[in-house]
C-alpha positions as a Markdown table, in Angstrom:
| # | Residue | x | y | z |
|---|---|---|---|---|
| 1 | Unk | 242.4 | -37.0 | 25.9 |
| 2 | Unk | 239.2 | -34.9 | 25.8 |
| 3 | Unk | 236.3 | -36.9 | 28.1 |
| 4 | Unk | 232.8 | -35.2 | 28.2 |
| 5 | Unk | 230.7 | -38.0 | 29.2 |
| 6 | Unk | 230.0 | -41.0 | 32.2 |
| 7 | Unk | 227.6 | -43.7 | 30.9 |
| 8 | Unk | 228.2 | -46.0 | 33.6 |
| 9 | Unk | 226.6 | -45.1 | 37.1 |
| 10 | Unk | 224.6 | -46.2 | 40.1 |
| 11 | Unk | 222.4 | -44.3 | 41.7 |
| 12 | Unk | 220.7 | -45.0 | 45.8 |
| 13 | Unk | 218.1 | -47.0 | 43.4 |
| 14 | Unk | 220.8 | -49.7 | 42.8 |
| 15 | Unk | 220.7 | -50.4 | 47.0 |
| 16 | Unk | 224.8 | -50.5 | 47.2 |
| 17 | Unk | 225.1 | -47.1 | 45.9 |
| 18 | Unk | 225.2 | -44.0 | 48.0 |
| 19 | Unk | 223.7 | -40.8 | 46.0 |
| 20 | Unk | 220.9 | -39.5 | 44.2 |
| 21 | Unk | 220.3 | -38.3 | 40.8 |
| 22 | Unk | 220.6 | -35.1 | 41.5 |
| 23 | Unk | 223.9 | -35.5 | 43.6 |
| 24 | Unk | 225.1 | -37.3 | 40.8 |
| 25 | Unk | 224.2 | -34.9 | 38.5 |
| 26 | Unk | 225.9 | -31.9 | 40.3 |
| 27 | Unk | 228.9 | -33.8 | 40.6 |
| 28 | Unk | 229.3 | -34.0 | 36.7 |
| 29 | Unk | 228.5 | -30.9 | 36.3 |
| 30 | Unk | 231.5 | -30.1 | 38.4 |
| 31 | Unk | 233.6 | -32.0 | 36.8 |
| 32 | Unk | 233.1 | -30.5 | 33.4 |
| 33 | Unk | 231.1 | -33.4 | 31.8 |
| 34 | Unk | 228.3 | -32.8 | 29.0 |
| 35 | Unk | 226.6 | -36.2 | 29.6 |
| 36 | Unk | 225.7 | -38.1 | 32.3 |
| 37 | Unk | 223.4 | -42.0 | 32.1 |
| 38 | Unk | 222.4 | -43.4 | 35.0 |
| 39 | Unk | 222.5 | -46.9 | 34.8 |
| 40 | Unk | 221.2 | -48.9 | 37.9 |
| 41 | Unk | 221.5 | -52.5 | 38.5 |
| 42 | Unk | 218.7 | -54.9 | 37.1 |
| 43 | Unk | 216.2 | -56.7 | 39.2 |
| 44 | Unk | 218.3 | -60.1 | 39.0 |
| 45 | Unk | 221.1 | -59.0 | 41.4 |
| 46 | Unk | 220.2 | -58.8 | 45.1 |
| 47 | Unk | 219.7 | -54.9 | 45.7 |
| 48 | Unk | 219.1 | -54.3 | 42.3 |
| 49 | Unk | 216.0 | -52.3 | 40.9 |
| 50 | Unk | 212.3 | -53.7 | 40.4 |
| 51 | Unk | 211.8 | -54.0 | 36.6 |
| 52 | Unk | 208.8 | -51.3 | 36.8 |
| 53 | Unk | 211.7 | -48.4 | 37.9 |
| 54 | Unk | 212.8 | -49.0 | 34.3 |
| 55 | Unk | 209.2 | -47.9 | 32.7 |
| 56 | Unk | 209.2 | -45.0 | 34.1 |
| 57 | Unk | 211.7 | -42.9 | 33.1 |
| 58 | Unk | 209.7 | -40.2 | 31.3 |
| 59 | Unk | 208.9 | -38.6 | 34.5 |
| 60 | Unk | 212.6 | -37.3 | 34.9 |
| 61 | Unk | 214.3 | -34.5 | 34.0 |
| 62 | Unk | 216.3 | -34.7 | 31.0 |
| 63 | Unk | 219.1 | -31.7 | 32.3 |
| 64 | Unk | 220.6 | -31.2 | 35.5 |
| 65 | Unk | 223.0 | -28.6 | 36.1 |
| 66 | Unk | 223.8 | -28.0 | 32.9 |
| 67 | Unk | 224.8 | -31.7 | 32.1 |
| 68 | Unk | 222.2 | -33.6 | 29.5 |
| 69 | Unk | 220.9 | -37.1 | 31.4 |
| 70 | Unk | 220.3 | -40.4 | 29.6 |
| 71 | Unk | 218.2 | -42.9 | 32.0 |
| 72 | Unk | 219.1 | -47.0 | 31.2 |
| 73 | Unk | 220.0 | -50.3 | 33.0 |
| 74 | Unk | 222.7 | -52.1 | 33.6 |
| 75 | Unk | 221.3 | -55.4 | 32.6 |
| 76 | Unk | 222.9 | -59.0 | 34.0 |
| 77 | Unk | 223.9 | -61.2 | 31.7 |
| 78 | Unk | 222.7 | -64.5 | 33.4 |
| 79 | Unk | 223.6 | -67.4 | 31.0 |
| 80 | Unk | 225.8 | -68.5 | 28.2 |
| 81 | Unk | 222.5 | -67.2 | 25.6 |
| 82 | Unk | 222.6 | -63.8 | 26.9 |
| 83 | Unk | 219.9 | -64.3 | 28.6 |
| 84 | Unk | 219.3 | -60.6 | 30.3 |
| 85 | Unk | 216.8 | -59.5 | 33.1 |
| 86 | Unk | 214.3 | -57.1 | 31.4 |
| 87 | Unk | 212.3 | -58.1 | 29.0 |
| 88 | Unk | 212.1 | -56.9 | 25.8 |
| 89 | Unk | 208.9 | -54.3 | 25.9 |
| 90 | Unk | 211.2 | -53.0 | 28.9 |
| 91 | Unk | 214.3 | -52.6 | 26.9 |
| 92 | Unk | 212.8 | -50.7 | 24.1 |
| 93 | Unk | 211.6 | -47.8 | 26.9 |
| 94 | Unk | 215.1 | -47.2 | 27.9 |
| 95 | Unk | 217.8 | -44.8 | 26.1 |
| 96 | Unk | 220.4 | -47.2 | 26.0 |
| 97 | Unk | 221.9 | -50.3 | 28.0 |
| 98 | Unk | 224.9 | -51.7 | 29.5 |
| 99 | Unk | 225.3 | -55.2 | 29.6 |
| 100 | Unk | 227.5 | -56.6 | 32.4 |
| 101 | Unk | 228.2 | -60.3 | 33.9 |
| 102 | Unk | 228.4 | -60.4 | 37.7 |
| 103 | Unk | 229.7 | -63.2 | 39.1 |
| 104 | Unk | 226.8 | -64.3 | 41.7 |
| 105 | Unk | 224.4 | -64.5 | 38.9 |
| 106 | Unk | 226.2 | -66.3 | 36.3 |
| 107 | Unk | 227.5 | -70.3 | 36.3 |
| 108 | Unk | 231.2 | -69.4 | 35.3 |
| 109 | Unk | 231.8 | -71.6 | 31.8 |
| 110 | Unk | 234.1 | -72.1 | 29.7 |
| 111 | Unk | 236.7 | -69.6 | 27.5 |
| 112 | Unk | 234.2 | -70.3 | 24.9 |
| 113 | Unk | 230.7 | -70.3 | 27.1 |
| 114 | Unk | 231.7 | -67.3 | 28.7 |
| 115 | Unk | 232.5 | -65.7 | 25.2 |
| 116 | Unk | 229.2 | -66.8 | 24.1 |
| 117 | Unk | 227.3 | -65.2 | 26.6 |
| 118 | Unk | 228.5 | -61.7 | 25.9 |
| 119 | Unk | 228.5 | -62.2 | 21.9 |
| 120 | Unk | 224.6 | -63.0 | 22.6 |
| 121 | Unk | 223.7 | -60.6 | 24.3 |
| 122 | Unk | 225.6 | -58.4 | 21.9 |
| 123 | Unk | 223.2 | -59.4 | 19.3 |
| 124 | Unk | 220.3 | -57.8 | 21.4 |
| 125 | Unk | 219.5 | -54.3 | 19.4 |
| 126 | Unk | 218.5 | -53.0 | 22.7 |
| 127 | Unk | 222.2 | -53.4 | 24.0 |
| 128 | Unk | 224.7 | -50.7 | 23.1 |
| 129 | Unk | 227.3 | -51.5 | 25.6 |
| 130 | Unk | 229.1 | -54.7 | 27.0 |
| 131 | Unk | 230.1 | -53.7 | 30.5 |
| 132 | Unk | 233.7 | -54.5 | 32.2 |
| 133 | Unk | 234.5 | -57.9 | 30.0 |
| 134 | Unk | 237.5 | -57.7 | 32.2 |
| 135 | Unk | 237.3 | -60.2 | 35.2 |
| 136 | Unk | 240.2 | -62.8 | 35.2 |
| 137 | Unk | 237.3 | -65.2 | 37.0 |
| 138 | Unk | 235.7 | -65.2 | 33.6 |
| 139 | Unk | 237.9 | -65.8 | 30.7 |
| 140 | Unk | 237.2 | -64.8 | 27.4 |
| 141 | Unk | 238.7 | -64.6 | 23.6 |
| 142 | Unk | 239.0 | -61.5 | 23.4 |
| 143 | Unk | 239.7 | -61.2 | 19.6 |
| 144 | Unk | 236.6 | -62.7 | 19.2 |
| 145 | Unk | 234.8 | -60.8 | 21.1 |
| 146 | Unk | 236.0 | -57.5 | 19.6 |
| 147 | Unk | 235.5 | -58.7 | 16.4 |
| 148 | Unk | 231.7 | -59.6 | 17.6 |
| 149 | Unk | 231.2 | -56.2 | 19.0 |
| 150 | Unk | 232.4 | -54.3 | 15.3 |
| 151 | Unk | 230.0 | -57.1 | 13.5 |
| 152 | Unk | 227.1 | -55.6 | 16.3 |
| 153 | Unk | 227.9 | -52.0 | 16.7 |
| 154 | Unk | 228.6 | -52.8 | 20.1 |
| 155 | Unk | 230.7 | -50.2 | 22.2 |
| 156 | Unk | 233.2 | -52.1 | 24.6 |
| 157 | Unk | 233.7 | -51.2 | 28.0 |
| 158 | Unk | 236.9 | -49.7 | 29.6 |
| 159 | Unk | 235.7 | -49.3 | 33.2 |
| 160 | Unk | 238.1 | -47.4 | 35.7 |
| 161 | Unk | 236.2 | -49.0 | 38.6 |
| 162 | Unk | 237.6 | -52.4 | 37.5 |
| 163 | Unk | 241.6 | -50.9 | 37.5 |
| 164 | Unk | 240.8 | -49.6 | 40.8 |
| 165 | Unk | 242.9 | -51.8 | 43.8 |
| 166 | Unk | 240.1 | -51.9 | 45.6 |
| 167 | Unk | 238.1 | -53.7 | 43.2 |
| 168 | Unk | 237.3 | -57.5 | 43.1 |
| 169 | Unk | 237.9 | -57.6 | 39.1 |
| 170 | Unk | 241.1 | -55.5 | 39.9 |
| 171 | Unk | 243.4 | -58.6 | 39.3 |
| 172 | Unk | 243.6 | -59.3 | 35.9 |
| 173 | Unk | 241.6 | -56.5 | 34.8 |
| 174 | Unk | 244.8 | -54.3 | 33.1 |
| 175 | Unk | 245.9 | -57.4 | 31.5 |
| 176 | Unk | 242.8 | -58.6 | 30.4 |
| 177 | Unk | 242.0 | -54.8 | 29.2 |
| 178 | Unk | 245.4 | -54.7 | 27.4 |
| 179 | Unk | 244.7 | -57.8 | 25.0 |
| 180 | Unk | 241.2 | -55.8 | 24.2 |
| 181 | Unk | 242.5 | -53.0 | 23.6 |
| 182 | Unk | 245.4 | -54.3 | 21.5 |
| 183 | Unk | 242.1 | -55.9 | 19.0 |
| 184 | Unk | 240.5 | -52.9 | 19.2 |
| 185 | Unk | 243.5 | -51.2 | 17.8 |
| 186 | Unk | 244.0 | -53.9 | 15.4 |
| 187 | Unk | 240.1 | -54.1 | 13.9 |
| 188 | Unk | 239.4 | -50.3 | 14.6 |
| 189 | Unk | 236.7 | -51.0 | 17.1 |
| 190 | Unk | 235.3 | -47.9 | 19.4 |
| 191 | Unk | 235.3 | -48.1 | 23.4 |
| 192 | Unk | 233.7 | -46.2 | 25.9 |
| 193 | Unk | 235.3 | -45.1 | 29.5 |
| 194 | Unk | 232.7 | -45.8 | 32.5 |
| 195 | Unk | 233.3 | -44.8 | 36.0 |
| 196 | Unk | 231.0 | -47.6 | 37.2 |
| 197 | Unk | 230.2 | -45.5 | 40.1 |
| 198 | Unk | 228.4 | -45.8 | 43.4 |
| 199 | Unk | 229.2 | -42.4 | 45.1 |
| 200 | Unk | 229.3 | -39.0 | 43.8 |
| 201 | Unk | 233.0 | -38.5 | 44.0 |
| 202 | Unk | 234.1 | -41.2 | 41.0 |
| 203 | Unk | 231.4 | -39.2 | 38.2 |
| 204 | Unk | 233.5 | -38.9 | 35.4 |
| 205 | Unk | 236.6 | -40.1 | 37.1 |
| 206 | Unk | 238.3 | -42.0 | 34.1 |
| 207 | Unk | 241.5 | -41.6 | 35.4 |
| 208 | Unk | 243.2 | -44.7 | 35.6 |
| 209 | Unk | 241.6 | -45.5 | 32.5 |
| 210 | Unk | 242.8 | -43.0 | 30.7 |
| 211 | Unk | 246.0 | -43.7 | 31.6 |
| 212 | Unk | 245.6 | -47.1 | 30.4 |
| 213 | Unk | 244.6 | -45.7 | 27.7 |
| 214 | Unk | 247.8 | -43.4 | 27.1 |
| 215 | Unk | 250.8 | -46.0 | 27.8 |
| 216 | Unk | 249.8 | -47.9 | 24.8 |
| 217 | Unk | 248.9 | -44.9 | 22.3 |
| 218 | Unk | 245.6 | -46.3 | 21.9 |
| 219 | Unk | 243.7 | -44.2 | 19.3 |
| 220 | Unk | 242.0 | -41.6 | 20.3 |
| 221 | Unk | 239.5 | -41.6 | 17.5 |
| 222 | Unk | 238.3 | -45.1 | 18.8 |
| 223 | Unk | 236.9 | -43.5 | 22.6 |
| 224 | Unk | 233.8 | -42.3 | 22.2 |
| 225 | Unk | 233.9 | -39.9 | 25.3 |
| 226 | Unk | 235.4 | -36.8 | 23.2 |
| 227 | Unk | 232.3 | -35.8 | 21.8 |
| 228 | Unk | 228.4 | -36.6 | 21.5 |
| 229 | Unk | 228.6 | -37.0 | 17.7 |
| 230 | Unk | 231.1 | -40.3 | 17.7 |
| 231 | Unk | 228.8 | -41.7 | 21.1 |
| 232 | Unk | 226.0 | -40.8 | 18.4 |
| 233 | Unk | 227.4 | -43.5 | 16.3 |
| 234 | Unk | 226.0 | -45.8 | 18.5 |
| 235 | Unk | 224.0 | -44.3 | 21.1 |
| 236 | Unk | 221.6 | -41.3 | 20.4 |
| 237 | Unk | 220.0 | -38.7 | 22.6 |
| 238 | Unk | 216.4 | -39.0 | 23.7 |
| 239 | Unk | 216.0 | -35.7 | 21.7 |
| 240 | Unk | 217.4 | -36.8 | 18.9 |
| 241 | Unk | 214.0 | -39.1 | 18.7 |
| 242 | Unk | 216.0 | -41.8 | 17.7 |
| 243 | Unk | 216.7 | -43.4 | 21.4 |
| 244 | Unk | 217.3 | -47.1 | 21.7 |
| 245 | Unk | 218.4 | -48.1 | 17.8 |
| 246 | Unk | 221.9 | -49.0 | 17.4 |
């Protein structure tokens, strides 16, 4: 499966992350990417950002290493009205988002609260991305969320990080992934692969994804990591002047 691009990353900005830009950068570059966001944690969680590192992304260089750079946030989802934590003048400056729930900032609810939450925040047309709706610890319906995300030209997530053992979402993430994906196949809805990472070493590593991804002959026409022009379906470049606009 051709893969050119990590949207998903954390930067030393996020506090529990262990690289810089640059790092991160080189590290794609290396790994034969075209794209690389940088997506650090919103002010809500702990370490995460203050909400004025978001408005200041015109200051930073737009190619690295031969790899093209998109700057965003990877907003917390904080209650079961989407609720997120940058405001909306701070949204628009940004190239794209990722919205994600984490557990420590979010009152776990309901099969249909917890569905909720992310189909609100889909309907936010500064979010382009719901991030790892995969956690066993917060149950979803997850044909209704797929069918929320092709009604808001959402992308959904397929994030490695979460199929990784090490991970605290690791325990129901492949079978949560696997009832997605089986909807995505069924309503023809788009996904994007994310790394999620927090060290230099996992840019672009979509491996366990991908083979995810393979042993149930999911489409490749539906990931949007094989070329800028389907990830422009949903997510433009900052040259392409159209930036944030679903």
């Amino acid at each position: 499966m051709k893969d050119i691009m990590d949207l998903h990353t954390h930067t030393v900005a996020s506090g529990h992350a262990y690289n810089t830009i640059y790092e991160m950068a080189r590290s794609a570059s290396e790994r034969g990417l075209s794209l690389l966001g940088i997506t650090d944690h919103g002010p809500a969680m702990k370490s995460g950002v203050p909400a004025n590192y978001f408005n200041n992304f015109k200051m930073l260089p737009r190619e690295l290493y031969g790899i093209k750079l998109m700057f965003g946030c990877e907003l917390n989802i904080l209650d079961y009205d989407g609720k997120i934590d940058l405001s909306q003048s701070m949204l628009e400056k940004q190239d794209f988002t990722v919205a994600s729930i984490h557990k420590p900032l979010y009152t776990i609810g309901t099969v249909s609260q917890n569905t909720k939450a992310y189909i609100s925040a889909m309907q936010n047309p500064y979010i382009q991305i719901i991030g790892h709706p995969d956690d066993a610890d917060i149950p979803v319906d997850y044909e209704e969320l797929v069918c929320a995300a092709k009604e808001n030209h959402v992308l959904l997530e397929v994030n490695s990080e979460s199929l990784n053992p090490r991970c605290v979402r690791n325990s129901g993430a492949t079978k949560n992934y696997m009832k997605m994906l089986d909807y995505c196949k069924t309503y023809k809805v788009s996904i994007v692969l994310d790394s999620d990472a927090h060290c230099e070493i996992d840019v672009g590593n979509h491996e366990k994804s991908i083979a995810l991804l393979e042993s149930i002959s999911f489409p490749e026409e539906l990931v949007v990591n094989r070329s800028i022009e389907a990830l422009s379906e949903y997510i433009m470049l900052p040259t392409q002047k159209i930036g944030n606009k679903k």
